[in-house]
BAMIGU-562113 format. One record per atom (N, C-alpha, C): x, y, z. Coordinates in steps of 0.02 Angstrom, whole numbers, plus 50000, padded with zeros to 5 digits. Example, Ala and Ser with C-alpha at 12.3 -4.5 7.8 and 13.67 -1.06 7.14 Angstrom:
% BAMIGU-562113
506604971650390 506154977550390 506604983550390 506424988850354 506844994750357 506455000250394 
***
This chain:
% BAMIGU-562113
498565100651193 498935101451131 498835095351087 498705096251034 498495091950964 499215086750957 499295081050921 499965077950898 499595077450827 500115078250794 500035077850723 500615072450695 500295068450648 500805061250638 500755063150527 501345065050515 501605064550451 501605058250418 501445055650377 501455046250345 501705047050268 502345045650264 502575044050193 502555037350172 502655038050116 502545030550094 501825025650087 501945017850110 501445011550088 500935011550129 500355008450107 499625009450155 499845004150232 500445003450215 500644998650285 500845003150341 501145010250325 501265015850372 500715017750358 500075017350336 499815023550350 499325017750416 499235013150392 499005008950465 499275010750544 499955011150528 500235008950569 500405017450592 500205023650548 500035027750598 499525027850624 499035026150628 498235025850664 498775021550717 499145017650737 499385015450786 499655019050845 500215020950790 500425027250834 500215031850862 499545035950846 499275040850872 498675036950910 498615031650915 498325028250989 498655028851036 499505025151022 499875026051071 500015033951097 500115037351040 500065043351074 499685044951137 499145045151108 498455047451155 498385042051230 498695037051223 498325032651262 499345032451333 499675037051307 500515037551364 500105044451361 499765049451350 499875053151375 500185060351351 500535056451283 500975062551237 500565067851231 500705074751207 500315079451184 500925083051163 500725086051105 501125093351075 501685089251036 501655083851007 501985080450973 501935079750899 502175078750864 502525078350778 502845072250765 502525066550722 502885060750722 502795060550654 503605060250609 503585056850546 503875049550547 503165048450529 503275038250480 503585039350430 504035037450423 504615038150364 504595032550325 504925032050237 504815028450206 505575028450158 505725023050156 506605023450140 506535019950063 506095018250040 506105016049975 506335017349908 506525025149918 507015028949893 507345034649915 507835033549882 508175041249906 507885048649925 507525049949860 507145055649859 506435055949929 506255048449947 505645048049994 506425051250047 506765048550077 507065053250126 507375059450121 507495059150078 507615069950065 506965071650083 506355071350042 505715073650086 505435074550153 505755068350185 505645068050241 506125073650285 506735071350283 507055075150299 507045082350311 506855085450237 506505091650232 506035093450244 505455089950276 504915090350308 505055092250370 505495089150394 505715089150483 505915095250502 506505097450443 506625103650470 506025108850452 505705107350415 505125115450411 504955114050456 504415108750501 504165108650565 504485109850618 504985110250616 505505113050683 505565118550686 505705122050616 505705129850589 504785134550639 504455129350613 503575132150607 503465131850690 503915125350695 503505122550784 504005120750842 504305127650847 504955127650894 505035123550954 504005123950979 504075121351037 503855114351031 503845110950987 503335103650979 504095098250989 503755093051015 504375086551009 504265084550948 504605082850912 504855080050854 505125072850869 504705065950829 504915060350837 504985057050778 505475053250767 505475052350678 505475041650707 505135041150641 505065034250638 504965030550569 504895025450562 504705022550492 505585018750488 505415018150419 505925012750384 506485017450382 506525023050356 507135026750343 507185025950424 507065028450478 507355027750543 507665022250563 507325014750536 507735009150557 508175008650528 508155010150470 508815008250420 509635012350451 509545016850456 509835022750482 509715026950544 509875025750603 509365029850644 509895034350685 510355034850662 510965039550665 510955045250635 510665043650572 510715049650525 510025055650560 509575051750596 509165056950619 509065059350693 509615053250732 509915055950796 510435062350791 510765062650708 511045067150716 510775074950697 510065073450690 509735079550645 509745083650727 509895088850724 509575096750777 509095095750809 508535095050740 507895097850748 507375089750785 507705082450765 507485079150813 507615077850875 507015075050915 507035075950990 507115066751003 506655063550962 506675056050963 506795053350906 507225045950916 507185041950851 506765036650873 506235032850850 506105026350869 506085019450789 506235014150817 506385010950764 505635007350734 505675004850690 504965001650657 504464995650704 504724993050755 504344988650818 504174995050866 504794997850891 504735002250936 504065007550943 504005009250862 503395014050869 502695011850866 502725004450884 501935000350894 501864999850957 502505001751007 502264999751085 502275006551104 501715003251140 501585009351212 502175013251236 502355007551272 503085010351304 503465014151286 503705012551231 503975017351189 503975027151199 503245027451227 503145034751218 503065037351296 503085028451349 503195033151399 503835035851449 504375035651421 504885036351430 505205039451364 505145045551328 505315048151300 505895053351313 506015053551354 506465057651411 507035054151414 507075046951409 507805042851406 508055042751366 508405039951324 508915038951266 508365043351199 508635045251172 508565049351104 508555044151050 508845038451059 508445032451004 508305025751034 508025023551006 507675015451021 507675011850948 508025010750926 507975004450856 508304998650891 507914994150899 508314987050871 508424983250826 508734977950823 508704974350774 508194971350744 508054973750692 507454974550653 507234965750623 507964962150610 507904956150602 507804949550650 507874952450719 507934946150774 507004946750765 506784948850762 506024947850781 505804942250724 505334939250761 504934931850743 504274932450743 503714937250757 503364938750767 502984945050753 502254946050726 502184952550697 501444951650757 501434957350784 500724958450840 500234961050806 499644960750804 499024963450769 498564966650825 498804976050789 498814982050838 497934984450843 497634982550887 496914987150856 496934994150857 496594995250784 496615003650772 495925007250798 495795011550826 495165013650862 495095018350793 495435021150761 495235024950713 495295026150644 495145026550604 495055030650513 494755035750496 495215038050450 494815042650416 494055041050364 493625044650376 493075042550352 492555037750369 492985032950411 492315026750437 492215021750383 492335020550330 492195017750286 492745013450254 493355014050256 493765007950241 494235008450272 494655002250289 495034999250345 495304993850323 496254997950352 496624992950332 496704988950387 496834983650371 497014976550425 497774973350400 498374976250430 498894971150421 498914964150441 498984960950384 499074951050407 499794949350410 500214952950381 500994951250402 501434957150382 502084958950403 502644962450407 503174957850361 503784962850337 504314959650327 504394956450269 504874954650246 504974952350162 505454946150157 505374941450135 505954936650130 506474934950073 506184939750032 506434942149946 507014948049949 507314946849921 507874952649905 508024953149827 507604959549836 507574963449743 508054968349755 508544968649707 508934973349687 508934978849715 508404980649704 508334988949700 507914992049763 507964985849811 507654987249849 507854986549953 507634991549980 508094993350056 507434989450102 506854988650087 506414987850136 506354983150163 506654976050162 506824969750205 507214971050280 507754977050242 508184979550307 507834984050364 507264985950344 506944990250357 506364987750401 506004981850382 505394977350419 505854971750444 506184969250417 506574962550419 506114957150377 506214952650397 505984945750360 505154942450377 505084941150325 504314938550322 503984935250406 503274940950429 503194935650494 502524939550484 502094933950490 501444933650494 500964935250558 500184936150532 499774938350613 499454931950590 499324928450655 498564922950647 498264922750634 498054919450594 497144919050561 496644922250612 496784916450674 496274919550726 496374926750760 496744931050756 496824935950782 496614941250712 496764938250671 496604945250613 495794943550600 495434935950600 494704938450594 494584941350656 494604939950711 494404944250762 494394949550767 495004951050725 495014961350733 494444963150675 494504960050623 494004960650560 493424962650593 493154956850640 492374956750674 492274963050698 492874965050732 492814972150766 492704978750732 493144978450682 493024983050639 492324983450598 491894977150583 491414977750545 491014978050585 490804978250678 490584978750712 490414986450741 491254990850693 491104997650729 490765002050660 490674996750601 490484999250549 490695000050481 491404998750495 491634998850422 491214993050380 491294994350310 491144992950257 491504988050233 492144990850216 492654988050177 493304988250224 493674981650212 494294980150238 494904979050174 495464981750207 496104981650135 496504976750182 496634971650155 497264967250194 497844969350177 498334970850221 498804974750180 499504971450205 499984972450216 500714971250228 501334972350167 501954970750197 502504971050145 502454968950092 502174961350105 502164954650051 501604950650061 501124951150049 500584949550072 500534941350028 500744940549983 500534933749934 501234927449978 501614931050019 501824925850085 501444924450134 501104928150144 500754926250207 500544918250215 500864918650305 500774912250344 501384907050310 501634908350273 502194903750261 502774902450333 502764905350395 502834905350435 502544902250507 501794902950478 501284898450525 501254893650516 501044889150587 500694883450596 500204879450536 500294875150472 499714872450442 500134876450389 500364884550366 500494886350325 499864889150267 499294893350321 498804895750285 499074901350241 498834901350165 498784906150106 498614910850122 498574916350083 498194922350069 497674920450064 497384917850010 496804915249997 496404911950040 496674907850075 496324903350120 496244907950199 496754914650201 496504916250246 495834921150242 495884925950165 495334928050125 494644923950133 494534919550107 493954914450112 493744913150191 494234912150242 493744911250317 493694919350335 494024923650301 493684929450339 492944930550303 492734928750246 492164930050223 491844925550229 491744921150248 491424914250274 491264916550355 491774917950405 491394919450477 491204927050508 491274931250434 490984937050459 490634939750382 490044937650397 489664938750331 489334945650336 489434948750370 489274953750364 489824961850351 490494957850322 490694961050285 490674961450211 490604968450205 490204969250121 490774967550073 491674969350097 491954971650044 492554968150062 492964963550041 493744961950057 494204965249980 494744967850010 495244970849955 495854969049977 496184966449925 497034966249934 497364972049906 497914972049944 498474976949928 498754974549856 499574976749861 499984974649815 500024967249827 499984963649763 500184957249758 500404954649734 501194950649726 501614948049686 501204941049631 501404941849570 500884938649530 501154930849516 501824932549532 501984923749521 501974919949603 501494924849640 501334918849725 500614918749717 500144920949699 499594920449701 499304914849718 498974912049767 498534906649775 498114902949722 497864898349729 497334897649690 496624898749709 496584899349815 496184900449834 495874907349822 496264911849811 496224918849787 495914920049713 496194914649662 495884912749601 495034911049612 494944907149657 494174903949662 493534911749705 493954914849758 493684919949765 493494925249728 494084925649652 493894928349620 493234926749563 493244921249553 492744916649532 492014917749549 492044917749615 491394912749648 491194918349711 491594923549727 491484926849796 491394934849783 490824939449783 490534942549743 490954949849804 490944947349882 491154952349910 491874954349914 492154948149862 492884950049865 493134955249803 493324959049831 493374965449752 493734963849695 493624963849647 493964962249590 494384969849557 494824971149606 495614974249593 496234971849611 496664970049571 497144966649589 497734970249587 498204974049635 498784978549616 499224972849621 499744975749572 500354969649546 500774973349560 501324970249583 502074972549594 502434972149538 502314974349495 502354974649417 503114975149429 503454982549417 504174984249421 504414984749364 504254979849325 504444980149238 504074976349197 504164976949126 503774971649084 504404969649032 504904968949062 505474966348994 505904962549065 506094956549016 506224950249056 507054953249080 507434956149043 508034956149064 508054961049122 507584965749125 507814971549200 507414965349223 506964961549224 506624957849295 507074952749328 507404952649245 508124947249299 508694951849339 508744957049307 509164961849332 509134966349416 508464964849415 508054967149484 507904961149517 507894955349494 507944948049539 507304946149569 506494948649506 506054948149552 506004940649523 505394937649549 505234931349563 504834928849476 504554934749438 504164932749381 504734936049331 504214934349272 504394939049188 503744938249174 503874941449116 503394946349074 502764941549058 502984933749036 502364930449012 502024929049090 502244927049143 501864927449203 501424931849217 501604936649187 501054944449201 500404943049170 500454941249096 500164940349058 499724934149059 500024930349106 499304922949123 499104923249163 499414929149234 498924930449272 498504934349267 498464939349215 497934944849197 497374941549161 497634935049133 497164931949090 496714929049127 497134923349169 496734919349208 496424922449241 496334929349275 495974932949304 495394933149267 495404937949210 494854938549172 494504935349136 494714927849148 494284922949138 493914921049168 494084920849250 493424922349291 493024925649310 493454930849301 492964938149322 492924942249279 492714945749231 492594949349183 492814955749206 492554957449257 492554965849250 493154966049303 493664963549320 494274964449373 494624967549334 495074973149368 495464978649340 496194976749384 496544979049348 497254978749391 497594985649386 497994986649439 498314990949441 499214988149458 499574994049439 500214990749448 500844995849474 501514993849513 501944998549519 502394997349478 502575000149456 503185001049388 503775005349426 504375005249384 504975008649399 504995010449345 505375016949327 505515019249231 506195020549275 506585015349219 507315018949205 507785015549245 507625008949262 508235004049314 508875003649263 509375002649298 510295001349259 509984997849215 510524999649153 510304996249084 509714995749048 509325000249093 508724998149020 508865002148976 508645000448898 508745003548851 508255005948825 508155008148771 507475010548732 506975003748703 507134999648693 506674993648682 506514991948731 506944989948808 506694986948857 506224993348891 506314998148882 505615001648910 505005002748862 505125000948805 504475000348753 504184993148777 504694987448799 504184983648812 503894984148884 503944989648942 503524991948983 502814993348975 503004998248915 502575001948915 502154999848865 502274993748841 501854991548795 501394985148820 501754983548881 501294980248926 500484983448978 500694989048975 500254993949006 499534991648952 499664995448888 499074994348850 498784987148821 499364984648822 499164977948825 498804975048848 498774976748936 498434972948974 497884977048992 497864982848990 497364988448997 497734990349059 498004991149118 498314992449167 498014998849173 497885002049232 497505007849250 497705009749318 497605007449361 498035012049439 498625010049448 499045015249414 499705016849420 500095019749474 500675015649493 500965018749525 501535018549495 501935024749447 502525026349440 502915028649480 503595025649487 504185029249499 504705029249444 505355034749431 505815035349399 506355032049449 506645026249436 507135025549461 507665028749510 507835026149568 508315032249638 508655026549652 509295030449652 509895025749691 509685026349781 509705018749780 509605017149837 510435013749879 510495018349926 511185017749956 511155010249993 511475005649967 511514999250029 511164993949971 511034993849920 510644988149879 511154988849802 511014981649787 511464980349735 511334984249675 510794986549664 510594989949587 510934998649620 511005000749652 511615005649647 512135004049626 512505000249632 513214998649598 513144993949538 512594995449485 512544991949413 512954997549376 513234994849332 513585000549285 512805003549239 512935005249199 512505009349159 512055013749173 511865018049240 511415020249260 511215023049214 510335024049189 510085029249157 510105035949181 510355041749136 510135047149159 509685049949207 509475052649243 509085053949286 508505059149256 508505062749201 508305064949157 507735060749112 508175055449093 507845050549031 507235046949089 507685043649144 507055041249218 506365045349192 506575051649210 505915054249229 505425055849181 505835055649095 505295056649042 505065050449038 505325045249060 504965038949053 504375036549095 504695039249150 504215040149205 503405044249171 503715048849164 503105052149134 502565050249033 503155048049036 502745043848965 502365037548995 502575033549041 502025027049069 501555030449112 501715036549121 500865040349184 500625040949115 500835043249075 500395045748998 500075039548977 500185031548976 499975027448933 499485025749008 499485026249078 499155024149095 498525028149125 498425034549110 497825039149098 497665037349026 497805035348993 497475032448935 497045026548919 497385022848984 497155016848990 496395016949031 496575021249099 496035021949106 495465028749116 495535030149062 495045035349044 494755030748985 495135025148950 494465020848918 494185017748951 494555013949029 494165010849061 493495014849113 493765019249127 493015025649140 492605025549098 492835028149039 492225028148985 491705020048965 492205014048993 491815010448968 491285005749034 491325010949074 491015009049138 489985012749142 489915016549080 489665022249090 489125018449047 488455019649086 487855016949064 487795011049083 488325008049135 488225002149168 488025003249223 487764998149294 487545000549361 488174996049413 488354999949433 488965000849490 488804999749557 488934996449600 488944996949673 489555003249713 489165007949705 489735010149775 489715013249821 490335014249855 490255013849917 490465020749953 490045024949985 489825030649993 490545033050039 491085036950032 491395038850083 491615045850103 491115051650077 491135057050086 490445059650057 490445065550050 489495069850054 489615068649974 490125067249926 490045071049852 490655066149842 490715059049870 491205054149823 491275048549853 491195041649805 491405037349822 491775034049797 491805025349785 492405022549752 491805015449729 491875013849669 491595007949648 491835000449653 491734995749655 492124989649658 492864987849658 492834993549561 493614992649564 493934997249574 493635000549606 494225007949646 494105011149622 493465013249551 493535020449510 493075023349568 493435030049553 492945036749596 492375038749561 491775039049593 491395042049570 491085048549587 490905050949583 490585060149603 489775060349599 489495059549676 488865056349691 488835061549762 488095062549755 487775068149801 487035063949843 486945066649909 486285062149915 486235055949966 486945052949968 486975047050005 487395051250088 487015043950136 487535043850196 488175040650184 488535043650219 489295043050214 489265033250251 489665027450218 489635021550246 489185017550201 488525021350154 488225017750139 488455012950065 488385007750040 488315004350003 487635004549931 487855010549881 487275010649838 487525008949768 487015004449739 486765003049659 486495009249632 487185011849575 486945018249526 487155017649462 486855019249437 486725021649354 487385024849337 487895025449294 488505028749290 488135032649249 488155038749249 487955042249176 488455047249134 489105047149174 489545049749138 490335048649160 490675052949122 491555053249157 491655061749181 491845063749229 492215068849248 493105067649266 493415071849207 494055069849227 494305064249235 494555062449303 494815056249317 494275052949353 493645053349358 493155051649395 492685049049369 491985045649373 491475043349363 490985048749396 490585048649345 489815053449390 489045046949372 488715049549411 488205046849427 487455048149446 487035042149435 486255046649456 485975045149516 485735048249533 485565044549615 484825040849593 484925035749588 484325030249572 484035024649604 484685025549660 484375018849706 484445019649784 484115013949808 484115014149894 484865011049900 484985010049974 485595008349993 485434999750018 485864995049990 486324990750004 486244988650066 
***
């Protein structure tokens, strides 16, 4: 019998299901259903939730195991569901053990905050063969408003330099291409370790002792921690990709104080610069919120006027969700839930605008990319392109010769990389 593993939410669950379904396979489980849950908003656990029960409905006879952040946060609320068989908490579902005694207690969360330590899990598998995430740390040491996921990982804790190039080696040994460093908070990293190695500085020795990786990519990255070593890679280090996702959240100074992140608006704006002063063709992408307590109609014009401003292009919108247990639920003024979502949908509108010029202005230039299906790949800075001809893994220089949709098309003009 097959196990099938559900993943809501950040590219940090979706790692960390390739974990899980090792452990699966490797206790023994079979005929199993595991949702990685994602508590980042309200609405991500109604989904979930509602997911669980159709699969119980569909798969009378399958175990049902629920996990992720909504499970740690709460793991009552899904000990009390019918239709689950297990709860396990956010450590719990990285160990073995865990799955071989499934027969005892109906939950396993601990305290999500006593842990001091984040383990670096090897993944035997991906989809596609061609890019691979590598977590370098767990956990958050920031508390934003509007936000449950500290309670959820707990507090900032890092993997070793030497243990994360090692896994790197492995992975570029079984073939991947491209590696995504990923975690909660990645622009902390090692603030916990020995010496107190950067992002950057851990960036630079992974491409320094394994040169035979083609591609390093960061996740989301908070713009007022940025390294400077990360600055010089962008500079000077051709395999490091020039996409930078920002934990944007807003572009008007009073919700950023209101949400308690670490920047404002002109910070955004000198790191996009200083970027593109070294690197010309680096694109950013960003997550936004439409519609936190109190914003008004100016403070979301100046959102959304940051978008075109900066050219901003991989978007990740959300409309604002009361999040039960965090201080921006109990702000007076909530926006409508209504107004959220036209706003929501007016910043997806300014940022298909944004980049459908940046598609168009990619076109008649020559692109490196990187082959990860019979009919698509992804270019430097993450645009898709629609390419026929290549092996899946390979690394090719092409001719852009047009836009499809949300995509790039191309000529097949060259050998592989």
């Amino acid at each position: 019998m097959q196990n099938q593993i559900v993943t809501f939410g950040c590219r940090l669950n979706i790692y960390e299901s390739e974990v899980i379904r090792d452990n699966l396979a490797r206790s023994g489980v079979e005929n199993a259903i595991v949702f990685n849950t994602c508590a980042v908003t309200s609405e991500a656990e109604r989904q979930a939730r509602q997911a669980i029960r159709k699969a119980r409905r569909e798969n009378p006879d399958k175990q049902i195991i629920v996990t992720g952040c909504a499970a740690q946060i709460n793991p009552q609320k899904y000990s009390d569901m019918p239709e689950v068989d297990n709860v396990l908490g956010n450590q719990e579902k990285l160990e073995k053990a865990s799955y071989l005694n499934l027969d005892g207690e109906k939950s396993k969360v601990n305290d999500i905050m006593e842990l001091q330590e984040t383990a670096l899990h090897m993944v035997d598998s991906y989809d596609g063969k061609t890019r691979a995430f590598l977590q370098i740390q767990n956990g958050c040491n920031h508390r934003c408003t509007f936000c449950i996921i500290p309670f959820g990982r707990g507090n900032n804790r890092s993997v070793p330099v030497g243990d994360i190039i090692s896994h790197a080696k492995q992975l570029v040994e079984r073939g991947f291409r491209e590696i995504v460093l990923t975690g909660v908070d990645i622009t902390d990293y090692g603030l916990d370790l020995p010496g107190r190695p950067t992002l950057g500085n851990l960036a630079k020795r992974m491409l320094k002792m394994i040169p035979d990786l083609a591609r390093l990519r960061l996740s989301s990255i908070d713009p007022k921690e940025v390294d400077d070593e990360v600055f010089e890679l962008l500079a000077n280090e051709k395999r490091f990709m020039p996409h930078l996702h920002i934990s944007l959240q807003a572009g008007d100074d009073m919700i950023l104080k209101r949400m308690k992140r670490r920047h404002l608006r002109a910070d955004v704006v000198d790191f996009v610069a200083r970027a593109r002063s070294l690197r010309e063709d680096v694109v950013f992408g960003a997550d936004i919120i439409a519609g936190f307590p109190t914003e008004t109609d100016d403070m979301f014009e100046n959102t959304k006027n940051l978008i075109s401003e900066l050219g901003l292009t991989h978007l990740h919108i959300f409309p604002y969700s009361e999040r039960e247990g965090t201080p921006a639920a109990k702000i007076p003024n909530q926006v409508p839930k209504k107004i959220r979502k036209e706003r929501a949908a007016i910043l997806r509108a300014e940022g298909e605008i944004q980049m459908q010029r940046l598609l168009e202005s990619r076109v008649g230039k020559t692109e490196k990319v990187l082959i990860e299906s019979e009919n698509k790949g992804h270019t430097e800075q993450f645009l898709p392109v629609q390419i026929s001809g290549y092996e899946v893994g390979e690394i090719v220089e092409l001719e852009i010769s047009g836009t499809h949709e949300t995509s790039l098309r191309a000529n097949r003009v060259s050998v592989a990389i």
